[in-house]
N, C-alpha and C positions, 0 to 999 in steps of 0.2 A: 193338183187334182186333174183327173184323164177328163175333157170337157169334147162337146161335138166340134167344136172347130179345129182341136186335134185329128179327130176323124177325117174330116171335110179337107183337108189338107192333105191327108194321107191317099185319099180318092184323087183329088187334086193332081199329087206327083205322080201317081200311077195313071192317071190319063192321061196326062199332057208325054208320057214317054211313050205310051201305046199309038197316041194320033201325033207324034212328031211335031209339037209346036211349045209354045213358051207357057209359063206357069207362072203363081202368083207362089209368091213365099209363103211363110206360116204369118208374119207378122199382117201381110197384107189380106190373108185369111181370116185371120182373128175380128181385123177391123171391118172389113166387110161382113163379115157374119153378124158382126152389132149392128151395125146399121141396118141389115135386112132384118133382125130379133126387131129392132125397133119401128123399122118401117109394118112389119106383120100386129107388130101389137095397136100400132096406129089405126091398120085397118080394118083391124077385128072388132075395135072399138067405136068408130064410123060407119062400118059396112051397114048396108040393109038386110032384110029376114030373107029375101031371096038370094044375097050374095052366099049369107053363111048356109043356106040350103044346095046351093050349087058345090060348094067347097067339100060341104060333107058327102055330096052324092058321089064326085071327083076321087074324093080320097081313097086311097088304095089299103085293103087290109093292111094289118101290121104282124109279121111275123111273130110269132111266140115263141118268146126266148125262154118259156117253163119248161118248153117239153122238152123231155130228153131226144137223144137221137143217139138211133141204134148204131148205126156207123161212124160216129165219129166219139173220136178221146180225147179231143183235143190238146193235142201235144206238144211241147211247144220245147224247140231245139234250143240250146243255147251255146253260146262264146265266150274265149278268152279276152281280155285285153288288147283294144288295139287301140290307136293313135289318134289323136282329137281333132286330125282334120278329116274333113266330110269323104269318106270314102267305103266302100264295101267290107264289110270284117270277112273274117276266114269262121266259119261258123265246123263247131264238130256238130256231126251224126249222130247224135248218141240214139235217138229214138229209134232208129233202122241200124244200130251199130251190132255186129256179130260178138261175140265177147274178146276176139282176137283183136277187133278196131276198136271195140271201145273203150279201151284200156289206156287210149291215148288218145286225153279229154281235148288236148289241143291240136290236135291234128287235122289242116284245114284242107277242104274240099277245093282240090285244085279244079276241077270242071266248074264247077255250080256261081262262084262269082262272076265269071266272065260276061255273061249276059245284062246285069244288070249294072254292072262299073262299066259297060259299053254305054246303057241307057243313059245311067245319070251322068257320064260325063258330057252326053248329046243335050240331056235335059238343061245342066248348069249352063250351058253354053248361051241356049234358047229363053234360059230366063233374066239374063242378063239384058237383055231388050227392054231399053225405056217405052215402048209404044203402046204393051201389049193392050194393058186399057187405061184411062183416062183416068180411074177409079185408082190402078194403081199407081199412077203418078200423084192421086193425092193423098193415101196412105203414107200417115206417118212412121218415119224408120225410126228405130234406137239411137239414140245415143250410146259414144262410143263408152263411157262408163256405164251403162246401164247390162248388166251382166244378165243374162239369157238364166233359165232356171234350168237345172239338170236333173235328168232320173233315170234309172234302169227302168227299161221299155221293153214293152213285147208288142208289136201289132200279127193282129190275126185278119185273115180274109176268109169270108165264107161263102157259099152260092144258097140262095136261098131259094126255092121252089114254087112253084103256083099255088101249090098249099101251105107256103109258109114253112116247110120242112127244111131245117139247117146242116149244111153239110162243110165238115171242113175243108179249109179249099188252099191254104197255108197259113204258117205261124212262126213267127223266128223271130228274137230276142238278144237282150246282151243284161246282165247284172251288173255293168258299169255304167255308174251315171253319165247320162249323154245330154249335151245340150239338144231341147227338142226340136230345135230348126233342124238339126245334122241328122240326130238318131230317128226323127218321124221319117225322115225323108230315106233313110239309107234302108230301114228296116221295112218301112213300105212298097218299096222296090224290091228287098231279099226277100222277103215272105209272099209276094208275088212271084218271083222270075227261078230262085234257087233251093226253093225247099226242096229235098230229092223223093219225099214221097209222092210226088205230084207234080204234072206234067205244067211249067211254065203257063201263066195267064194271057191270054189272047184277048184283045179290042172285043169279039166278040159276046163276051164274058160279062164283060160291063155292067150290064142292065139285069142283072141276076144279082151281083156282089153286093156283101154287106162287111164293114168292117168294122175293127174292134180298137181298140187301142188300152192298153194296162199301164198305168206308172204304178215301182213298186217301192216300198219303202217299208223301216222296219224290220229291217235281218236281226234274226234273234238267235242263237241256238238254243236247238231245241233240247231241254234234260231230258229225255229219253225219246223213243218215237213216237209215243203216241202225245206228245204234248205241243198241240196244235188244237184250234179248233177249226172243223168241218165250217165250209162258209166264209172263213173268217181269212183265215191264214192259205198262202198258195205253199208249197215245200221244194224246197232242191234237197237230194241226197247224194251223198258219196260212200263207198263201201267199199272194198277190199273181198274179192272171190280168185284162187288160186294163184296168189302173188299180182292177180290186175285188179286196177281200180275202176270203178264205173260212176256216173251220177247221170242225173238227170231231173227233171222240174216238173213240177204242176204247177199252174195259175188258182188263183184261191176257188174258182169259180166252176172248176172241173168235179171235182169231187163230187157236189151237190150236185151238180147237173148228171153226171152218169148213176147217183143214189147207190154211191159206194157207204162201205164204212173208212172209218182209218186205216183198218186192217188192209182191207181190200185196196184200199190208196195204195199203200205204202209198195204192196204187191204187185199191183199193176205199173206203178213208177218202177220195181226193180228190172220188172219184163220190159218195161220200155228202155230204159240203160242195158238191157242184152242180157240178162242174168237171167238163165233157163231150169233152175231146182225148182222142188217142188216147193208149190203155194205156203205148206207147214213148216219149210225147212227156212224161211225167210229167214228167221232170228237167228240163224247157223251163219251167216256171212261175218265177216271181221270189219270192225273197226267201221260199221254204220253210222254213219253223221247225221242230221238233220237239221235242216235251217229254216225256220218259217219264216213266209215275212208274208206283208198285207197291198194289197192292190186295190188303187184305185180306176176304176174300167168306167171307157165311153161308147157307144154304137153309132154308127151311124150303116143306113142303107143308100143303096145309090139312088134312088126317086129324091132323098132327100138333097143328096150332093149336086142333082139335075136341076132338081127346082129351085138351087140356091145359085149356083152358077147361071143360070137363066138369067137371073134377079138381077144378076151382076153384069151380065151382057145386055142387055137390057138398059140397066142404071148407068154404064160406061161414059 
């Protein structure tokens, strides 16, 4: 299940590449975020009436993840298979794909990885450092039997507004289960640096972002299209329109959010794999697939990722 130290970690790698310094792993994440969960419940339960007054006066709205928002679909690209060691995938286009590129689901953007298999090979390097803190030297690592859990992941980055208004800002994914030490870290990175609708993230960025992370589970095929439910299930589709094939994905959580129907899903997922007929003529394509499956999603904003890694510079 998607948890906030998922998140916390995915902010994690994507800052320590942005400010050029060393990073804590996911497992060292994990453990430190218990520790400050427990250190907070400590002193919410000692504190006095004027601490928890202060806390509350301090606290910063919280974005509302009800409202819809008019600009963004949240779309979220996906990939082929690639190899189990930690490195950038070759991600297709299919959301910005014309129908002539998108017919060729695996065909990898040779620009768009460069930047970030730059980053993280500068990041792996820098967190290879025993020193960075104290805290991490005494976080405990795995043992070499104790097998890592794996999932098909998507992380999303978004900018959030002074009002709270949610914009998408990228999203890139894989339906191969990934161990989530490799897949947080690689996809946090891609959905920063290489999504091509959107101009690469900048340091500056930082204090605006909020991210997501989805593990997904449960591929079903679906008996017909419309058997899915709204909320519940995200969909990938594949289709067949003039001898090319297309597909492309929704996360379960899109649907609901832009207050489509199924119908309307199904349509706007064809338009995003490049398929340009009319809205009516959807069920004229050959050879429609549909594959639901279920996700489990975490948030985290960066106030939250600041005040935790504080905790942790701090406690070092």
């Amino acid at each position: 299940m998607a948890n906030t130290a998922h998140c916390l970690y995915c902010f994690e790698v994507l800052a320590a590449t942005l400010e050029k310094r060393p990073q804590f792993t996911l497992r060292q994440v994990e453990d430190s975020w218990s520790h400050y969960q427990q250190g907070s419940s400590l002193a919410g339960r000692t504190g006095t009436d004027h601490d928890d007054e202060m806390t509350q006066d301090e606290e910063e709205p919280e974005a509302s993840e009800d409202e819809p928002d008019e600009d963004e679909s949240e779309e979220e690209a996906i990939k082929q298979p690639t190899p189990s060691t930690l490195q950038l995938p070759s991600i297709s286009r299919l959301q910005a794909a014309s129908p002539s590129s998108a017919s060729t689901v695996s065909t990898p953007s040779s620009l768009s990885t460069t930047s970030s298999q730059a980053a993280l090979g500068e990041n792996s390097k820098s967190s290879s450092k025993s020193s960075f803190f104290s805290f991490s030297k005494r976080s405990q690592q795995p043992s070499p039997s104790q097998k890592e859990e794996e999932y098909p992941l998507f992380v999303t980055w978004n900018t959030i507004s002074s009002r709270g208004h949610k914009t998408l800002r990228g999203c890139i994914g894989t339906f191969d289960a990934k161990e989530l030490s490799e897949g947080l870290a690689s996809y946090a990175l891609t959905a920063a640096f290489d999504d091509t609708r959107f101009s690469p993230i900048v340091l500056s960025e930082l204090p605006s972002l909020a991210t997501a992370v989805t593990l997904l589970a449960d591929f079903t095929p679906a008996l017909h299209p419309m058997d899915w439910d709204l909320g519940t299930h995200g969909i990938k589709i594949s289709f067949l329109h003039h001898g090319k094939r297309y597909g492309a994905t929704y996360l379960p959580d899109v649907a609901v959010e832009q207050g489509w129907t199924k119908e309307q899903t199904i349509v706007s997922l064809m338009r995003k794999a490049g398929w340009v007929g009319r809205s009516a003529d959807w069920k004229k394509v050959a050879d429609l697939r549909v594959t639901k499956y279920t996700g489990s999603k975490a948030n985290v904003r960066y106030v939250d990722w600041r005040e935790w890694r504080n905790w942790v510079e701090s406690n070092g």
